[in-house]
Biopython code that builds the backbone (N, CA, C, O; Angstrom):
import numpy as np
from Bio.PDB.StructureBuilder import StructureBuilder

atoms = [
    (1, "UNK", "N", (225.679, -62.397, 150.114)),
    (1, "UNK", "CA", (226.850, -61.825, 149.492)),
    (1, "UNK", "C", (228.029, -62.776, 149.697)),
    (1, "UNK", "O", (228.382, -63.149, 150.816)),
    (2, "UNK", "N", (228.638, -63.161, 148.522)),
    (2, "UNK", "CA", (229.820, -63.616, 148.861)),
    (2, "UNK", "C", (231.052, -63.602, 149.482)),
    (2, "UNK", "O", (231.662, -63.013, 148.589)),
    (3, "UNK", "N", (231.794, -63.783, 150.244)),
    (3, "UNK", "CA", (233.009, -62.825, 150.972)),
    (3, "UNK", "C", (234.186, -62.761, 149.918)),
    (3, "UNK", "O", (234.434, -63.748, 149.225)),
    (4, "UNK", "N", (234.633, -62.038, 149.849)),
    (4, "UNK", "CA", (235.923, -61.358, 148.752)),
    (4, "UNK", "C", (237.116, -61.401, 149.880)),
    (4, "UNK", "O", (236.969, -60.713, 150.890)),
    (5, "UNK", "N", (238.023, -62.017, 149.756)),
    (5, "UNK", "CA", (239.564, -61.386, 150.269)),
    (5, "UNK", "C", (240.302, -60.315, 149.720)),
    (5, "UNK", "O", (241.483, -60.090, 149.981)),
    (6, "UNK", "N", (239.570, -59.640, 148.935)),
    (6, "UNK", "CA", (240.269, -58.709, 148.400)),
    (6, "UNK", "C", (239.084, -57.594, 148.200)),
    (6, "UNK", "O", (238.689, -57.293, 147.074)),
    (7, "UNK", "N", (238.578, -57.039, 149.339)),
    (7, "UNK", "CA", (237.734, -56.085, 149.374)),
    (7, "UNK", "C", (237.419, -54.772, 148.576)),
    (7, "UNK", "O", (238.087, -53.860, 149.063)),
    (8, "UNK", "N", (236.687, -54.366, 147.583)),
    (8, "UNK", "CA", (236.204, -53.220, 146.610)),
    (8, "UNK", "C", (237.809, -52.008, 147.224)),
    (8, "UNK", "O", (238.462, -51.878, 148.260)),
    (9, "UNK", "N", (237.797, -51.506, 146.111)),
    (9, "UNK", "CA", (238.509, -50.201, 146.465)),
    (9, "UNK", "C", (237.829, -49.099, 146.971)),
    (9, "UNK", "O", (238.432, -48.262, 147.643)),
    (10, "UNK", "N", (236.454, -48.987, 146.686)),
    (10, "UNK", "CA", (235.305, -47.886, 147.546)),
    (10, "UNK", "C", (234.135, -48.771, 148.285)),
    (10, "UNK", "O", (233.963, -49.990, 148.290)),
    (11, "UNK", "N", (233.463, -47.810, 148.849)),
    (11, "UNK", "CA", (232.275, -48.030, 149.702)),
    (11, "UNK", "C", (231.714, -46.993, 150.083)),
    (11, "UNK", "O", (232.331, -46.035, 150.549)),
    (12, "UNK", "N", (230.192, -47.055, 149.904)),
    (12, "UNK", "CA", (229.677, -46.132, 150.507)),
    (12, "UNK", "C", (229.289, -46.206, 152.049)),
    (12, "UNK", "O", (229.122, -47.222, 152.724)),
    (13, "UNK", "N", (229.177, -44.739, 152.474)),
    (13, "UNK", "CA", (227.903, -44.871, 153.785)),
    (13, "UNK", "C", (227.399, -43.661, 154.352)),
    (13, "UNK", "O", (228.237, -42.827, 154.008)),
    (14, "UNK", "N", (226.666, -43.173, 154.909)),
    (14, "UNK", "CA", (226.138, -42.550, 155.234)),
    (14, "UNK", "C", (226.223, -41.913, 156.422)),
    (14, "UNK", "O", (225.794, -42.267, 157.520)),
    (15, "UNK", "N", (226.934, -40.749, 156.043)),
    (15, "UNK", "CA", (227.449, -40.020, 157.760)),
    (15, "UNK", "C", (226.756, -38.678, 158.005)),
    (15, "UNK", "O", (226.897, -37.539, 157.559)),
    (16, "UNK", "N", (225.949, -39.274, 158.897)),
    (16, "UNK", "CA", (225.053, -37.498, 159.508)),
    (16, "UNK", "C", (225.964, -36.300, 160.225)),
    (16, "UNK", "O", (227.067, -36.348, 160.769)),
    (17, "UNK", "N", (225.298, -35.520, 160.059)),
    (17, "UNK", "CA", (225.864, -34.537, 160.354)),
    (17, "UNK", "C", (225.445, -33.591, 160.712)),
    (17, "UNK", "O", (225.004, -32.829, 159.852)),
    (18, "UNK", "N", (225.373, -33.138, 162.304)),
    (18, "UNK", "CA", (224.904, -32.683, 163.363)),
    (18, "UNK", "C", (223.937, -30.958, 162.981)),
    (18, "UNK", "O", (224.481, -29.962, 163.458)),
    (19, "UNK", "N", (223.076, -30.810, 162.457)),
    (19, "UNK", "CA", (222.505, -29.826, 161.921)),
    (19, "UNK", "C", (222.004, -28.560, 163.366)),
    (19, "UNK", "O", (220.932, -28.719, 163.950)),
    (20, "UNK", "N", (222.914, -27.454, 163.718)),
    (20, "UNK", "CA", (222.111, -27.063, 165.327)),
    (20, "UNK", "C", (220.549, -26.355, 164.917)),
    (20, "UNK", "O", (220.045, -25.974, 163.860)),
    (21, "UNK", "N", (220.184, -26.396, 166.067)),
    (21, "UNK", "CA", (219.048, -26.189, 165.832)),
    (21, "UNK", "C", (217.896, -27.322, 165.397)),
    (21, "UNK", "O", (216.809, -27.155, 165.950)),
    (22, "UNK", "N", (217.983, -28.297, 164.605)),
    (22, "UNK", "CA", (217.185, -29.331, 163.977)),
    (22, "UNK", "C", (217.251, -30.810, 164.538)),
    (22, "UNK", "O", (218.201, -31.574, 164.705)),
    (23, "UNK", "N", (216.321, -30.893, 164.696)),
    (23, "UNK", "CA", (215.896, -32.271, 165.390)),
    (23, "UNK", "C", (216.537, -33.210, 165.232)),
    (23, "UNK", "O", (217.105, -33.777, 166.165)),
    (24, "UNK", "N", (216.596, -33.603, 163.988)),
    (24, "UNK", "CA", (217.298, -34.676, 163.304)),
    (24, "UNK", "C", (218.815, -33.856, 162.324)),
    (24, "UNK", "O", (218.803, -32.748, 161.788)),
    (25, "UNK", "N", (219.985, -34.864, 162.368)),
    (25, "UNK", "CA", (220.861, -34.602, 161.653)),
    (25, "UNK", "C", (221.030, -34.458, 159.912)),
    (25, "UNK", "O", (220.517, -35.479, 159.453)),
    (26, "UNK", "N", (221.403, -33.833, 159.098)),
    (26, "UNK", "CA", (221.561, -34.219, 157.614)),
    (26, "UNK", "C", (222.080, -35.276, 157.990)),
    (26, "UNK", "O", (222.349, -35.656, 159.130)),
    (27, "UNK", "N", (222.282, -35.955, 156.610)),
    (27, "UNK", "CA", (222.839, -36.795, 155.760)),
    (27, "UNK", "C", (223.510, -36.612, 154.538)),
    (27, "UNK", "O", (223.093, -35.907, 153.619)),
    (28, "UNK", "N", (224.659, -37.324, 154.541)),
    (28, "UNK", "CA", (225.570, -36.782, 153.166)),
    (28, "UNK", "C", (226.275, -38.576, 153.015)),
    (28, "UNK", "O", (227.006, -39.174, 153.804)),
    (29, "UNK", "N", (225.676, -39.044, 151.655)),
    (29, "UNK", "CA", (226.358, -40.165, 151.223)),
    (29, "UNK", "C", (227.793, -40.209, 150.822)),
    (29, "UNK", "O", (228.047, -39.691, 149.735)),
    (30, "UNK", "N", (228.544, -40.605, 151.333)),
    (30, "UNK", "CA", (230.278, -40.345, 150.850)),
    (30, "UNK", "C", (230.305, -41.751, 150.054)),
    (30, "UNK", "O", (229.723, -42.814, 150.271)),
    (31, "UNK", "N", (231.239, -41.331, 149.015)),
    (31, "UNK", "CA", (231.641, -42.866, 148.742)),
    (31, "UNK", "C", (233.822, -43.019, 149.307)),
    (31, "UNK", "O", (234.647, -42.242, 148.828)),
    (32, "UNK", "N", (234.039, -43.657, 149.881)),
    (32, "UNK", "CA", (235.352, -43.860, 150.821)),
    (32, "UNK", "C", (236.386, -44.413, 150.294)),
    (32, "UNK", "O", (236.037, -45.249, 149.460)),
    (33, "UNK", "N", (237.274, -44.344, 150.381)),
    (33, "UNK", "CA", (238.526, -45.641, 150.114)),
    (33, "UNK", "C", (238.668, -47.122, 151.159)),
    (33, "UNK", "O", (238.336, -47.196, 152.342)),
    (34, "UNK", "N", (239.071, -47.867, 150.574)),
    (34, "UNK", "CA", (238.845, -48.876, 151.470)),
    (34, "UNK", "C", (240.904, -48.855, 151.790)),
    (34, "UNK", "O", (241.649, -48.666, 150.829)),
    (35, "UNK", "N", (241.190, -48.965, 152.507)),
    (35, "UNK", "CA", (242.413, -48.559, 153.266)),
    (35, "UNK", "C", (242.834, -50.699, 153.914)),
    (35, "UNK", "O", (242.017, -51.478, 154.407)),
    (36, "UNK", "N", (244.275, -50.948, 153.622)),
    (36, "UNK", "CA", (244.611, -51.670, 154.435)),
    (36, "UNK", "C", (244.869, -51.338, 155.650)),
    (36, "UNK", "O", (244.853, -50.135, 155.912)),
    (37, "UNK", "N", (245.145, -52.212, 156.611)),
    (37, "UNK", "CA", (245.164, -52.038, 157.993)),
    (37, "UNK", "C", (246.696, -51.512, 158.236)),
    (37, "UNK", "O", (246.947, -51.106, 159.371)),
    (38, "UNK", "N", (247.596, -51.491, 157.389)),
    (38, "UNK", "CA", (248.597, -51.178, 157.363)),
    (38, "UNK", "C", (248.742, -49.820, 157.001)),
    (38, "UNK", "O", (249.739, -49.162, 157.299)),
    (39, "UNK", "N", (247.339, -49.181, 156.080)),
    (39, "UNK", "CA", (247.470, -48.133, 155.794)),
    (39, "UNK", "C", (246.660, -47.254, 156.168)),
    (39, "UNK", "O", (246.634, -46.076, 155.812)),
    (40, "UNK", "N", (245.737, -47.974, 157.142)),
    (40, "UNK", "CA", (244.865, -47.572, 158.323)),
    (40, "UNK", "C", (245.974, -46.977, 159.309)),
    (40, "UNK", "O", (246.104, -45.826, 159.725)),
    (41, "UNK", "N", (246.694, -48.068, 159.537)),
    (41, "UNK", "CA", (248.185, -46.777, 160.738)),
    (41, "UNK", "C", (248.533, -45.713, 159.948)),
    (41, "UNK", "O", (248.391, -44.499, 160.097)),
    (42, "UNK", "N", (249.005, -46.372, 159.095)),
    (42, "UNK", "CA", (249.711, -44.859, 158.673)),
    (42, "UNK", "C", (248.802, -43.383, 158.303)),
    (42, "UNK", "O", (249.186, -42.238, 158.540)),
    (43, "UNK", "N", (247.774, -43.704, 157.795)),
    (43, "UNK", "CA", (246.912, -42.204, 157.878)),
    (43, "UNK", "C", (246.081, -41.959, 159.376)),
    (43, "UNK", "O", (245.299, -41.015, 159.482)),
    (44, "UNK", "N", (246.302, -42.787, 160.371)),
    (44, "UNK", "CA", (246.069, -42.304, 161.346)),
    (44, "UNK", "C", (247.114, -41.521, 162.215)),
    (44, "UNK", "O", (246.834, -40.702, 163.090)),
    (45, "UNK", "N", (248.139, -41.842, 161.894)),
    (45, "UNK", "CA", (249.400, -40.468, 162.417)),
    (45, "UNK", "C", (249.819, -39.900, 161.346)),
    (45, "UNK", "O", (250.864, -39.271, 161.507)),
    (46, "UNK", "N", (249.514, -39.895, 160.619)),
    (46, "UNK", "CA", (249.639, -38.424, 159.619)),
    (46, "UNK", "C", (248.166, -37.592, 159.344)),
    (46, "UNK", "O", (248.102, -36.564, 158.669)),
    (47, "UNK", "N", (247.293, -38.084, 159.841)),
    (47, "UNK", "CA", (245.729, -37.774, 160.177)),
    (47, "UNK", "C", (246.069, -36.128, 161.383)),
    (47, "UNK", "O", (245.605, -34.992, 161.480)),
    (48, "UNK", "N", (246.729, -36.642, 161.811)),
    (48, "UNK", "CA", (247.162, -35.845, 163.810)),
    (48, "UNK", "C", (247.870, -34.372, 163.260)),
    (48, "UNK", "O", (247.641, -33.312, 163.843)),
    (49, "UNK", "N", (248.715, -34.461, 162.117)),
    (49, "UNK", "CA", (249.566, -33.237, 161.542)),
    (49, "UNK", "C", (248.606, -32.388, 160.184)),
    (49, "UNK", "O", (248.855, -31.267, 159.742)),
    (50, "UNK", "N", (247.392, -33.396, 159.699)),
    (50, "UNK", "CA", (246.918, -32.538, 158.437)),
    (50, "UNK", "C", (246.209, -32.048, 158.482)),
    (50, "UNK", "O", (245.378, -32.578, 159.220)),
    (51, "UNK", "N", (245.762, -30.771, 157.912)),
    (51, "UNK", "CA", (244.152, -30.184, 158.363)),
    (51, "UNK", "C", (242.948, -30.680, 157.661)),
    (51, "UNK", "O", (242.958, -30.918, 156.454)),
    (52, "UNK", "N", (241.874, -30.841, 158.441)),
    (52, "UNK", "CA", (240.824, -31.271, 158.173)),
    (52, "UNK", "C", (239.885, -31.849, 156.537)),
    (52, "UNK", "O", (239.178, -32.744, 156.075)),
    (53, "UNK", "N", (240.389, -30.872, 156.299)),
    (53, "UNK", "CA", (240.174, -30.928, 154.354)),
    (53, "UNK", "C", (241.429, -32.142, 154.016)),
    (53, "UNK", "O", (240.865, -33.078, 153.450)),
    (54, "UNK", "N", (242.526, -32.352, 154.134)),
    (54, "UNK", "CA", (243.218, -33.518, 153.748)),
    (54, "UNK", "C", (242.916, -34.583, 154.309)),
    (54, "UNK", "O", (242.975, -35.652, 153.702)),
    (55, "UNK", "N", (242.549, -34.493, 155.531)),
    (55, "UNK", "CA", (242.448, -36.104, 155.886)),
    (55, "UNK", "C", (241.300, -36.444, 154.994)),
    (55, "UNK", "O", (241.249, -37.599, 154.571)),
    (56, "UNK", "N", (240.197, -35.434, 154.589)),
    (56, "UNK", "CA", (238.865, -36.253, 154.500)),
    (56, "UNK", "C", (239.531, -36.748, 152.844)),
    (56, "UNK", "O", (239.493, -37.913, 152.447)),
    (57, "UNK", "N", (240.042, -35.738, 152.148)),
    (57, "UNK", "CA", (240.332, -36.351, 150.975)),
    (57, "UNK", "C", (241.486, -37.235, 150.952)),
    (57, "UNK", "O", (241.950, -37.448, 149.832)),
    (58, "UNK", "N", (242.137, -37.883, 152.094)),
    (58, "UNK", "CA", (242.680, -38.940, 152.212)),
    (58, "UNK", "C", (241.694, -40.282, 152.150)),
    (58, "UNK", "O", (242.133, -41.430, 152.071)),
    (59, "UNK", "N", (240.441, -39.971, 152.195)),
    (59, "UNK", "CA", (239.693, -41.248, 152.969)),
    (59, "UNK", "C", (238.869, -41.245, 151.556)),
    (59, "UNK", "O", (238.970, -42.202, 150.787)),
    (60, "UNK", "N", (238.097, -40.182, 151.276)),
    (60, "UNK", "CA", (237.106, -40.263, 150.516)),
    (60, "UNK", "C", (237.214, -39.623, 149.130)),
    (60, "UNK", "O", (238.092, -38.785, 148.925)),
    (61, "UNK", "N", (236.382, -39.975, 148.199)),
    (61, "UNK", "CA", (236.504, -39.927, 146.747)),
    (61, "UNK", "C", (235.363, -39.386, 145.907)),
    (61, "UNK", "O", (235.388, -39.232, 144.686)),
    (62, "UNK", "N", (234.340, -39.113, 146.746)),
    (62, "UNK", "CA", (232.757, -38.644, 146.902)),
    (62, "UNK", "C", (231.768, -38.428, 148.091)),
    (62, "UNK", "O", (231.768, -38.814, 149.259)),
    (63, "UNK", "N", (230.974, -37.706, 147.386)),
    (63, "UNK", "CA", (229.484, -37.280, 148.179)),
    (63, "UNK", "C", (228.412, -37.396, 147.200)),
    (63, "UNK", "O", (228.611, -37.587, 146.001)),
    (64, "UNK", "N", (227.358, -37.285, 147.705)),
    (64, "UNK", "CA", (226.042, -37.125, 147.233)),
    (64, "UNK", "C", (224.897, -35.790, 147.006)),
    (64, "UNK", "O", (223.763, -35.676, 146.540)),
    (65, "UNK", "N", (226.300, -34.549, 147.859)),
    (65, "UNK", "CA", (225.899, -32.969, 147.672)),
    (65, "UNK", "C", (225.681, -32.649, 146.529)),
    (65, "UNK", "O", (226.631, -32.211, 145.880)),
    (66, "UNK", "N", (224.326, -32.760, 145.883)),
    (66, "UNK", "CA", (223.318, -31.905, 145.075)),
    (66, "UNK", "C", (224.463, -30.784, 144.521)),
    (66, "UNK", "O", (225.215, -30.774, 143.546)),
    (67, "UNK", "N", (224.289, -30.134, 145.297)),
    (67, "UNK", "CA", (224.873, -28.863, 144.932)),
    (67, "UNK", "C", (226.450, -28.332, 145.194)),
    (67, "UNK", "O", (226.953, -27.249, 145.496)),
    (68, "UNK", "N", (226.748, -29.129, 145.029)),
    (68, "UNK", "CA", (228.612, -28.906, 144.959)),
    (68, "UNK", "C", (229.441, -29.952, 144.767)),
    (68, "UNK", "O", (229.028, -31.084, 145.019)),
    (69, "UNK", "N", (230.501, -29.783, 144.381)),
    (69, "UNK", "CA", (231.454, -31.340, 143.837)),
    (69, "UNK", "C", (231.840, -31.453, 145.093)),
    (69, "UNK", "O", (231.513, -30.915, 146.151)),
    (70, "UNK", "N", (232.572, -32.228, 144.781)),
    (70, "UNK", "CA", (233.575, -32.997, 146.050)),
    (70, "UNK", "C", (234.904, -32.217, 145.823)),
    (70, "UNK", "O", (235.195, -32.169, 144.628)),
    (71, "UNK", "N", (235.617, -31.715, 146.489)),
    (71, "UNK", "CA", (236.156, -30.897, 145.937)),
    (71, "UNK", "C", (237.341, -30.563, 147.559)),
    (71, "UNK", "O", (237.229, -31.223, 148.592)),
    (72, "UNK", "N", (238.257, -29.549, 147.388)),
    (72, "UNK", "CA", (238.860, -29.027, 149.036)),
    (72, "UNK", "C", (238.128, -28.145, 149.290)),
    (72, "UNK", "O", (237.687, -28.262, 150.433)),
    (73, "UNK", "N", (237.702, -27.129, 148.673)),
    (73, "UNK", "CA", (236.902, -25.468, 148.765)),
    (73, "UNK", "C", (235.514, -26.265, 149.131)),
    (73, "UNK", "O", (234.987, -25.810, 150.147)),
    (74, "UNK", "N", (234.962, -27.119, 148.654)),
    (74, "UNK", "CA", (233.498, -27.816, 149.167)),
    (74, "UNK", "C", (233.606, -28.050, 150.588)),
    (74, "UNK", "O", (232.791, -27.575, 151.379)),
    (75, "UNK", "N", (234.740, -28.881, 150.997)),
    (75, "UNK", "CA", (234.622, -28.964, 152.091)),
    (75, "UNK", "C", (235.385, -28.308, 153.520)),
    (75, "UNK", "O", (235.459, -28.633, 154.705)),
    (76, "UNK", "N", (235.860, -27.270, 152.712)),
    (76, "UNK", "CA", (235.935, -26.056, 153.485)),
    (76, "UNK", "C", (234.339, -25.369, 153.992)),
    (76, "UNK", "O", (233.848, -25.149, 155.099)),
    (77, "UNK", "N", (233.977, -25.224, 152.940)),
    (77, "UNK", "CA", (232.642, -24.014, 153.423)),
    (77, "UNK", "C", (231.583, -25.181, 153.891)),
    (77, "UNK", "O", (230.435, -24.843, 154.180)),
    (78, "UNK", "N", (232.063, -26.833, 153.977)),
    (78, "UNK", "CA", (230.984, -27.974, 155.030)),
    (78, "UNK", "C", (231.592, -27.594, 156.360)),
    (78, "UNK", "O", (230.752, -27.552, 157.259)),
    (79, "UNK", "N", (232.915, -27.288, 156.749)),
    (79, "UNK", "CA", (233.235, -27.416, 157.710)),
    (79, "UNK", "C", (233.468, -26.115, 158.504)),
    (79, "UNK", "O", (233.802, -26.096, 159.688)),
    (80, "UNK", "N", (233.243, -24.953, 157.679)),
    (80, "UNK", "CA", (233.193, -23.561, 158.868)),
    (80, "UNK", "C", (231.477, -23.594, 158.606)),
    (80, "UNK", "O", (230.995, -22.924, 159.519)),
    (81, "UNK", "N", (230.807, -23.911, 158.062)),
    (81, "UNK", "CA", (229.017, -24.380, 158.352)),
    (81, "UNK", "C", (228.875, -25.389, 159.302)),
    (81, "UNK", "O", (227.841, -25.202, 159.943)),
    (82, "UNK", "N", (229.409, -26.257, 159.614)),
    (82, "UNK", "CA", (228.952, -27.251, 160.267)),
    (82, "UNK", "C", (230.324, -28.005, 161.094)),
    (82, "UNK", "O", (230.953, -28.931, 160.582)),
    (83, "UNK", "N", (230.620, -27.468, 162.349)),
    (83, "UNK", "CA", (231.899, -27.749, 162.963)),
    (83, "UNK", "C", (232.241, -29.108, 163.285)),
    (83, "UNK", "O", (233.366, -29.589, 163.418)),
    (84, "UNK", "N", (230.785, -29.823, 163.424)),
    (84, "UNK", "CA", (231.475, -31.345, 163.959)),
    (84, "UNK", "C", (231.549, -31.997, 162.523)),
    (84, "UNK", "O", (231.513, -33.224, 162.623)),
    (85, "UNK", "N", (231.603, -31.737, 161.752)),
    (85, "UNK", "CA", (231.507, -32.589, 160.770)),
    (85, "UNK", "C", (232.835, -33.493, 160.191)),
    (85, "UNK", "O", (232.853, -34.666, 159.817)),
    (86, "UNK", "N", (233.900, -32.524, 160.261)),
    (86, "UNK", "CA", (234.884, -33.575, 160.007)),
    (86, "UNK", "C", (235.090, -34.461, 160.887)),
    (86, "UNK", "O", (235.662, -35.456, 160.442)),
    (87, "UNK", "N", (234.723, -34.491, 162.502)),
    (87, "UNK", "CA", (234.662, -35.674, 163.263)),
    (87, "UNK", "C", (233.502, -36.877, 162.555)),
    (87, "UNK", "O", (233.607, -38.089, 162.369)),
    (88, "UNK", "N", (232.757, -36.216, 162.373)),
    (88, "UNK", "CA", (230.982, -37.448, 161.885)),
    (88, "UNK", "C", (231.718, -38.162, 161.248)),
    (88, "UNK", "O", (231.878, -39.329, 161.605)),
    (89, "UNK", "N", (232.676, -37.400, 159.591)),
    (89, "UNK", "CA", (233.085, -37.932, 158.732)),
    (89, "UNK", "C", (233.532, -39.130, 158.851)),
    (89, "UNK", "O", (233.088, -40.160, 158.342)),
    (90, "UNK", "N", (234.880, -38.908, 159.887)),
    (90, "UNK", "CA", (235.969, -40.030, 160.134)),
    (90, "UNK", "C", (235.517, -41.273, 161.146)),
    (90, "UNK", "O", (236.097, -42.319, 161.440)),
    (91, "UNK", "N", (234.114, -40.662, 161.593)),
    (91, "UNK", "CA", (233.744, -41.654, 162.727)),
    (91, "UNK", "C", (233.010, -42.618, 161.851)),
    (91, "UNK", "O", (233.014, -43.799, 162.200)),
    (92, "UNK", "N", (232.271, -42.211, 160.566)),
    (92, "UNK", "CA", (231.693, -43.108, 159.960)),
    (92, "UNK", "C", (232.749, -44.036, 159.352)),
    (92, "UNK", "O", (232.630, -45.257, 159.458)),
    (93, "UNK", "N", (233.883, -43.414, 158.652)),
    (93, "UNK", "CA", (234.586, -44.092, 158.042)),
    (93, "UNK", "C", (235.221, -45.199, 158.793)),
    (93, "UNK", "O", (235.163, -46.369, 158.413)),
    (94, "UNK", "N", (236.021, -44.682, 160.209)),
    (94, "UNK", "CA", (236.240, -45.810, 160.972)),
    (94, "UNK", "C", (235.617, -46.648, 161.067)),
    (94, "UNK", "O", (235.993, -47.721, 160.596)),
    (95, "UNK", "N", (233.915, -46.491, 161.969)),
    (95, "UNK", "CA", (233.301, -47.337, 162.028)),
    (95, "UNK", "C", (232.817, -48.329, 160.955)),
    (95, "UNK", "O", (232.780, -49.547, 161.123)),
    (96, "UNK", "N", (232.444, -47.672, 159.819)),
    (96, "UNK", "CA", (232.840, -48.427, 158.407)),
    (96, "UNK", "C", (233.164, -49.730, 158.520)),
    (96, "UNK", "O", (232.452, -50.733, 158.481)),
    (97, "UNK", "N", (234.834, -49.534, 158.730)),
    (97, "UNK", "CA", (235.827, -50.283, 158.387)),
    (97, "UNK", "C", (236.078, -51.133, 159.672)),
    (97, "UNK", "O", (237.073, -51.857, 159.689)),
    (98, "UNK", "N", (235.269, -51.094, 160.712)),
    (98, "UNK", "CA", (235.645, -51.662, 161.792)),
    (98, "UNK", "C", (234.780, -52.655, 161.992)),
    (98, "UNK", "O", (235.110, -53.755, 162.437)),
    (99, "UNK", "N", (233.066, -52.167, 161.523)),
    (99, "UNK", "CA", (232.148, -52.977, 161.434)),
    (99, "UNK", "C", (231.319, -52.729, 162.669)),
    (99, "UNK", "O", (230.310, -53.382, 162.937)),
    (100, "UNK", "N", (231.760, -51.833, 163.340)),
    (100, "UNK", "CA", (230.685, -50.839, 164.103)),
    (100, "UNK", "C", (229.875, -49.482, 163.519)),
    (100, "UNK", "O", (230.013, -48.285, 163.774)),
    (101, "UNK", "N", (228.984, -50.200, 162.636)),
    (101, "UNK", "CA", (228.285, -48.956, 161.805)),
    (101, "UNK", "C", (226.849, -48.658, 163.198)),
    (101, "UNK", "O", (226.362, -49.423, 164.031)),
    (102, "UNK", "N", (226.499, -46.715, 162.760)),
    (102, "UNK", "CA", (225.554, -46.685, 163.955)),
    (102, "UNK", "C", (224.237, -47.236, 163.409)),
    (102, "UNK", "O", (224.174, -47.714, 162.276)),
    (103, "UNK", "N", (223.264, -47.167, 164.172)),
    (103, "UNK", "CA", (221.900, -47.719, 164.077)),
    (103, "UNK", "C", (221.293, -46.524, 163.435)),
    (103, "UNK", "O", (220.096, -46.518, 163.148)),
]
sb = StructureBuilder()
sb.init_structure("model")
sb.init_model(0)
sb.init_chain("A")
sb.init_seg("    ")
for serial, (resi, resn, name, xyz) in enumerate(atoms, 1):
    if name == "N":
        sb.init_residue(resn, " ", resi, " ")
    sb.init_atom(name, np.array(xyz, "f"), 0.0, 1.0, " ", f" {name:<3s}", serial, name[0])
structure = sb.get_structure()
């Protein structure tokens, strides 16, 4: 791959998401915003004041949920189903962008 100085406006990746009970975690493909580092600060302290449903649609622009859009009400009823999830979310995205993706 060639290197770009001017990196895509999206990206995908793949952030699991802690299923109780089940062995292994889902998976939900997001596709993300790619954020300058300048604008990496700034939605990280305005991240601290918004609820959960804004930050993610601060970051991201898609999923790969079959069965529901991407949407605020979508990821309302991901996140009283599945409590860690807006953490998974942002940990993928960070890591993403940091270049610490997990194994």
């Amino acid at each position: 791959m060639t290197f770009k100085l001017k990196p895509d406006p999206t990206f995908k990746t793949k952030v699991q998401i802690h299923i109780p009970g089940q062995p292994k975690p889902g998976e939900i493909e997001f596709v993300f915003k790619h954020k300058t580092r300048d604008e990496l600060r700034a939605f990280r302290e305005e991240a601290k004041t918004k609820a959960d449903e804004d930050v993610i649609l601060d970051i991201a622009d898609g999923w790969d949920v079959k069965d529901s859009a991407f949407c605020r009400d979508s990821l309302t009823e991901l996140f009283a189903n599945y409590s860690t999830a807006p953490a998974s979310i942002v940990d993928a995205y960070m890591g993403e962008l940091h270049g610490t993706r997990r194994a």
